[in-house]
C-alpha positions in Angstrom: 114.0 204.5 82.8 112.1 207.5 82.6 114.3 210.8 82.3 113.5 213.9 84.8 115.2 215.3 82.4 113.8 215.0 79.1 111.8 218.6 79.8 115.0 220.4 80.3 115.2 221.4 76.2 115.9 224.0 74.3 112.7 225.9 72.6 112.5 225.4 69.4 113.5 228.6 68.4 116.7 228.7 70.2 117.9 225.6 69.3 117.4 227.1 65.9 118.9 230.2 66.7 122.3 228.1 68.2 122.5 226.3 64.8 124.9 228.9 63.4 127.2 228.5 66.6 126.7 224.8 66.9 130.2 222.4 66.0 128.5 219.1 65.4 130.2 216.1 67.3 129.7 212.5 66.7 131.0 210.2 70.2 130.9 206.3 69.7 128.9 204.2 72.4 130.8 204.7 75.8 132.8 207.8 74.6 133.4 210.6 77.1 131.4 214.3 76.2 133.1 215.4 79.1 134.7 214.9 82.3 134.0 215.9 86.0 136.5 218.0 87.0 137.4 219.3 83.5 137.1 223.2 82.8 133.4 224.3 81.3 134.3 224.9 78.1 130.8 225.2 76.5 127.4 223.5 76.1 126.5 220.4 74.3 122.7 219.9 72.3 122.1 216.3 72.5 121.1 215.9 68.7 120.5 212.2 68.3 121.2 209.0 70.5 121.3 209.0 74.1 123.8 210.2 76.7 124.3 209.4 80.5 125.0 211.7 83.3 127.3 210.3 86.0 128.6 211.6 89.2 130.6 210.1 91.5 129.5 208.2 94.8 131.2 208.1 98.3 133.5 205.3 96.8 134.5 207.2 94.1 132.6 205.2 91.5 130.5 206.9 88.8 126.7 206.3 89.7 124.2 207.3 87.1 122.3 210.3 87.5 120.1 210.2 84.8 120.1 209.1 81.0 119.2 211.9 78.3 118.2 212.0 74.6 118.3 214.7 71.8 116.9 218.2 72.9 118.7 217.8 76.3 121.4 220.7 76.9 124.5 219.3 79.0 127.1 221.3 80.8 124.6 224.7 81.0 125.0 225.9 84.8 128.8 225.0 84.8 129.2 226.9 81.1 127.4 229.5 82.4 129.6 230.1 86.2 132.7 229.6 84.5 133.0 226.7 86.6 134.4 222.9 86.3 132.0 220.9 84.7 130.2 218.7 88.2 129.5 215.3 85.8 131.0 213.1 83.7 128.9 212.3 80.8 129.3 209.5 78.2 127.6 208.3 75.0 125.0 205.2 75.6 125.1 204.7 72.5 126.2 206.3 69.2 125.2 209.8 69.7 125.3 213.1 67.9 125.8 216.7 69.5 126.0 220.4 69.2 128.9 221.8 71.1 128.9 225.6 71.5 132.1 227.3 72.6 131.5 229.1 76.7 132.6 232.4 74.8 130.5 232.4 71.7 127.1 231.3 74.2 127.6 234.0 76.5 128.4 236.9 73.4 125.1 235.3 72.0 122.9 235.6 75.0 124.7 239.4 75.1 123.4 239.9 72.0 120.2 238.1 71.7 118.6 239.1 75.7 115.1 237.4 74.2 116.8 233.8 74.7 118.0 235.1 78.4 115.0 234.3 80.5 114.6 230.4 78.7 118.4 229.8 79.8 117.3 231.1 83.1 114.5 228.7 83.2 116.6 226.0 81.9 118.7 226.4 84.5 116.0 226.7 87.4 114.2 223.4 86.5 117.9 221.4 85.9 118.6 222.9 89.8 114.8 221.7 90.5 115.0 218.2 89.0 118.9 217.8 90.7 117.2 218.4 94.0 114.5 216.2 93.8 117.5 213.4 92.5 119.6 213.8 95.2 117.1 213.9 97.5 116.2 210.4 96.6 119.4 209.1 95.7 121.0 210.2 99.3 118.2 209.2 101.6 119.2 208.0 104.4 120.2 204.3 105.1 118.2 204.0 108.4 115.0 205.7 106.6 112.7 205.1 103.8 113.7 207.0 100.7 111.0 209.8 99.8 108.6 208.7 96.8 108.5 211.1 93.7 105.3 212.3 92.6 105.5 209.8 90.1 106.0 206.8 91.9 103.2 208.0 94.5 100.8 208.6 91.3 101.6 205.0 89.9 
C-alpha cells in the first residue's frame, strides 16, 4: 500500500539534531507505541521497520489509517497541543524508534526556533494528508467515493 505518509519526515538535519534527545525503543511485531486516548507524552521517529496507524470506526473497531516506515514522526500534533494522542499505533513488524519526551521537544524547539517552521510544515501536510484520508475513507454510502490524484493519474 502506498503510504500518504511517507513525505511527512524529519529533514535531515533535524532528525540529526533530535539524536541527543532521542530514547531509542525497540516494540515486537503487534506491540502498541501508543494508545488512543492515552496522554501525549512525546514524539516517536520511526527508525527502522514499519508501524500502523489505527483509529477507530463507528463500531468501535480499529481501521487502519495508513502504514508508515522509518523517517515518519508519530504523535506530533497531539505532543505538540498537549492533547490525548487521536490513534493507536502498533508495530507491523519488528520496529525501532526514537521517543522524545513532550517537555524536552518543546524546550528544544524554544531553543533551537530554526527547526520551528519544518514542525510547522510537518504538521500542515499530516493535517493535509488526514483530510484527504478521511475524505475518502468516510464517503458516503449512497455516493461514489472521491478518487485521489493518484488513482485518477493511474
Amino acid at each position: 500500500m502506498a503510504s500518504e505518509f511517507t513525505r511527512l519526515r524529519v529533514s535531515q538535519e533535524l532528525e540529526q539534531a533530535l539524536r541527543s534527545m532521542i530514547t531509542p525503543r525497540i516494540f515486537p511485531k503487534g506491540a502498541t507505541l501508543f494508545r488512543q486516548g492515552a496522554d501525549a507524552s512525546g514524539i516517536y521517529l520511526v527508525e527502522k521497520g514499519t508501524v500502523r496507524v489505527l483509529l477507530p470506526n463507528a463500531e468501535n473497531q480499529n481501521q487502519l489509517l495508513e502504514i508508515v516506515g522509518p523517517g515518519a514522526v508519530l504523535g506530533l500534533s497531539d505532543t505538540m497541543a498537549g492533547t490525548r494522542y487521536r490513534v493507536t499505533v502498533e508495530a507491523e513488524d519488528q520496529a525501532t524508534t526514537g521517543f522524545v519526551e513532550r517537555e524536552i521537544f518543546l524546550s528544544f524547539l524554544a531553543n533551537h526556533r530554526e527547526f520551528c517552521l519544518q514542525v510547522v510544515r510537518l504538521l500542515s501536510d499530516n493535517l493535509h494528508s488526514l483530510y484527504h484520508k478521511f475524505r475518502n475513507v468516510s464517503a458516503h454510502p449512497g455516493r461514489p467515493r472521491r478518487r485521489s490524484l493518484n488513482e485518477q493519474l493511474g
